[in-house]
C-alpha atoms as an extended CHARMM CRD file, in Angstrom:
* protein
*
        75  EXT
         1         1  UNK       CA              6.4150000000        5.3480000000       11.2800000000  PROA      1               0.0000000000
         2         2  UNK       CA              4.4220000000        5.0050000000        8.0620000000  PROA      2               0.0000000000
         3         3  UNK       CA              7.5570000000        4.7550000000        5.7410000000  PROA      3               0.0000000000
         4         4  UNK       CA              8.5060000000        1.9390000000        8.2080000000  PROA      4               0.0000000000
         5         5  UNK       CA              5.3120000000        0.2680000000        7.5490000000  PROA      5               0.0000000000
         6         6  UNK       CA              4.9330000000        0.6550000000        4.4490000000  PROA      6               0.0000000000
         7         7  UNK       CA              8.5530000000       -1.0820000000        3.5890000000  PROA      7               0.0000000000
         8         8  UNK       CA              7.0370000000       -3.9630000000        5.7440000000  PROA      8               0.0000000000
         9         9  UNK       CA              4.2170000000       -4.1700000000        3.8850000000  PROA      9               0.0000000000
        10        10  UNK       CA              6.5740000000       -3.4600000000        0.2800000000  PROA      10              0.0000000000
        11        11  UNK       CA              7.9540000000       -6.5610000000        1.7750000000  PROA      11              0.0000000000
        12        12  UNK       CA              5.4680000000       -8.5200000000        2.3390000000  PROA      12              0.0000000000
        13        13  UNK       CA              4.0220000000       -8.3960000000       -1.0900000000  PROA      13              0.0000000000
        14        14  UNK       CA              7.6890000000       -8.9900000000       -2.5080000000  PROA      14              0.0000000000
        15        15  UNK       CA              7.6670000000      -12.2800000000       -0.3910000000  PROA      15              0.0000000000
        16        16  UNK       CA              4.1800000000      -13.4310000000       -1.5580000000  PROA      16              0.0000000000
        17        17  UNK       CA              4.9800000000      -12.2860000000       -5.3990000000  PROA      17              0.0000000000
        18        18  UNK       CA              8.3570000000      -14.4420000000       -4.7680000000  PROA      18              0.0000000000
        19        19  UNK       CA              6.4030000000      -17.5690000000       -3.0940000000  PROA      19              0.0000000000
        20        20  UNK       CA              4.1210000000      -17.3910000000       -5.6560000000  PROA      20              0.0000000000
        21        21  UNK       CA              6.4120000000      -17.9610000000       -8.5090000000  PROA      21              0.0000000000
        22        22  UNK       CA              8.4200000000      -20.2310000000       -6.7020000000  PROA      22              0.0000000000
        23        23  UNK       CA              5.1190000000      -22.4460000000       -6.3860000000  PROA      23              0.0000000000
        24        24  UNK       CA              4.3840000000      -21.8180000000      -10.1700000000  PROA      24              0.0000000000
        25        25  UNK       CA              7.9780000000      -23.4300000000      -10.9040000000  PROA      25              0.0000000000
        26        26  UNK       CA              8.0900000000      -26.2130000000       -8.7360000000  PROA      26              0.0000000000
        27        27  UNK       CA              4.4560000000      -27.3470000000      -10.0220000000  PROA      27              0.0000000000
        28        28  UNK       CA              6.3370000000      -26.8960000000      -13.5740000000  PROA      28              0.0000000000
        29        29  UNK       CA              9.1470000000      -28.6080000000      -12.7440000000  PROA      29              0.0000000000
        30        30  UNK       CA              6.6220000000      -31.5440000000      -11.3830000000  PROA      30              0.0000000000
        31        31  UNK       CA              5.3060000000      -31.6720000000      -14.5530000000  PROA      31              0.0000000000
        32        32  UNK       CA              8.0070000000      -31.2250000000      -16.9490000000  PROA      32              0.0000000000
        33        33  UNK       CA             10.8170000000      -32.6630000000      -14.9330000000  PROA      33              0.0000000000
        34        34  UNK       CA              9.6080000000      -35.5310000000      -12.5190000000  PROA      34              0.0000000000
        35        35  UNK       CA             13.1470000000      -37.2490000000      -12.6010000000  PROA      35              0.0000000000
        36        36  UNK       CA             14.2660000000      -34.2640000000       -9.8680000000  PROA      36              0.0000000000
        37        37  UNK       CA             11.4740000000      -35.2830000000       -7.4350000000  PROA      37              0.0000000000
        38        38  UNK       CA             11.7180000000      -38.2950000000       -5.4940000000  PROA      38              0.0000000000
        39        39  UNK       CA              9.2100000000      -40.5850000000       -3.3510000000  PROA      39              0.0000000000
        40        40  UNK       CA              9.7110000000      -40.4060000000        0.2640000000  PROA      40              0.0000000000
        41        41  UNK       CA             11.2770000000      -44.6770000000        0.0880000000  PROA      41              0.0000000000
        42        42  UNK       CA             13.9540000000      -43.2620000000       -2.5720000000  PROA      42              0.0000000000
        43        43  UNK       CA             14.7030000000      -40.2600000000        0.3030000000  PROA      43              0.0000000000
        44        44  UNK       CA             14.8390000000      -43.2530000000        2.9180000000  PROA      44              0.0000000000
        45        45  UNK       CA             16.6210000000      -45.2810000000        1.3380000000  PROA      45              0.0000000000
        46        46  UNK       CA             19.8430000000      -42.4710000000        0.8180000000  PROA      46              0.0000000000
        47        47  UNK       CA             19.4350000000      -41.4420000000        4.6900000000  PROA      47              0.0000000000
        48        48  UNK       CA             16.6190000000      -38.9540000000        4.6840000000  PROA      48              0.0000000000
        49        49  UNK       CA             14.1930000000      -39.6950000000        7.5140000000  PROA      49              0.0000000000
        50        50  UNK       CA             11.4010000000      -38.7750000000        9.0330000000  PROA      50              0.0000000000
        51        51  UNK       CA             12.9040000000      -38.8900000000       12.3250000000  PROA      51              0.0000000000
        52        52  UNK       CA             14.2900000000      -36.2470000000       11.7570000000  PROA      52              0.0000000000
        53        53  UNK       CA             12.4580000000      -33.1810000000       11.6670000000  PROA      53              0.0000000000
        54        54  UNK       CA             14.4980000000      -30.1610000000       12.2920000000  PROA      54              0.0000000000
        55        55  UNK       CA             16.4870000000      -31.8300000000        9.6160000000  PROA      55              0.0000000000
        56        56  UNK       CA             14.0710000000      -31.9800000000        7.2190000000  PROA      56              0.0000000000
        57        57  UNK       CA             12.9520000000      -28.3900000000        8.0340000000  PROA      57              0.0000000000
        58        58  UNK       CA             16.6630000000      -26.7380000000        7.3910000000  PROA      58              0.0000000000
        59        59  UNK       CA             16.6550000000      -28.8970000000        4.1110000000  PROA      59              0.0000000000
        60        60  UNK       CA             12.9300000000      -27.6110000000        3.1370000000  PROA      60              0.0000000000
        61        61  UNK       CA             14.5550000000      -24.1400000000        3.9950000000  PROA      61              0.0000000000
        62        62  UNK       CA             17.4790000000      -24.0170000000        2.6090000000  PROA      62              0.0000000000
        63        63  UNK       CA             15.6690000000      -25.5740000000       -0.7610000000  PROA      63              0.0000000000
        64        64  UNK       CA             13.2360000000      -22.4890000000       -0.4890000000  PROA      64              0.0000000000
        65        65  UNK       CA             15.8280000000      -20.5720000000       -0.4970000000  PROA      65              0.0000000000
        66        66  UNK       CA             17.7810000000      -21.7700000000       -3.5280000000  PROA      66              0.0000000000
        67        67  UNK       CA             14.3490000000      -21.5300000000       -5.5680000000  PROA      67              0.0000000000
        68        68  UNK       CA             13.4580000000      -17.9470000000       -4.0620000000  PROA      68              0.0000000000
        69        69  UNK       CA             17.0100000000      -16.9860000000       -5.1400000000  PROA      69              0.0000000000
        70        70  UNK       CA             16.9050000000      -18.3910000000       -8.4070000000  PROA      70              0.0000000000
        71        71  UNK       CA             13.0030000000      -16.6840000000       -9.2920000000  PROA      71              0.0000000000
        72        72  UNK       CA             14.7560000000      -13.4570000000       -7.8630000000  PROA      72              0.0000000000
        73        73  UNK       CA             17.1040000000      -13.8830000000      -10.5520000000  PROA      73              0.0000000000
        74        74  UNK       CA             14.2500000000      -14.4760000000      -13.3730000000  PROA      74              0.0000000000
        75        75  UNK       CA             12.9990000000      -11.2740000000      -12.0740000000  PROA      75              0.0000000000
């Protein structure tokens, strides 16, 4: 029981160490690289709505994703 706990808690720290970076890049990216960010009338006007919320949510996901992948990489 306490190895299984303690890989949850091994894994919890790995996902907070991970978030964190990913955080620490995108605020980067904001700064160096504002041309990949858009306003929320540019993501209208190509078909991204608010309407849309579960949409939005897989996109958010699958974005987190890609960036917790890529920071995995840097590792």
């Amino acid at each position: 029981m306490t190895e299984q706990i303690n890989r949850s808690v091994a894994a919890a720290i790995s996902n907070n160490v991970l978030a964190d970076r990913l955080n620490r890049r995108i605020q980067q990216l904001a700064e160096t690289a504002p041309e990949l960010f858009i306003t929320r009338e540019e993501a209208e006007a190509v078909g991204y709505s608010d309407n849309d919320v579960r949409s939005q949510q897989e996109i958010a996901e699958e974005d987190a994703e890609a960036e917790l992948l890529l920071a995995a990489e840097e590792v």
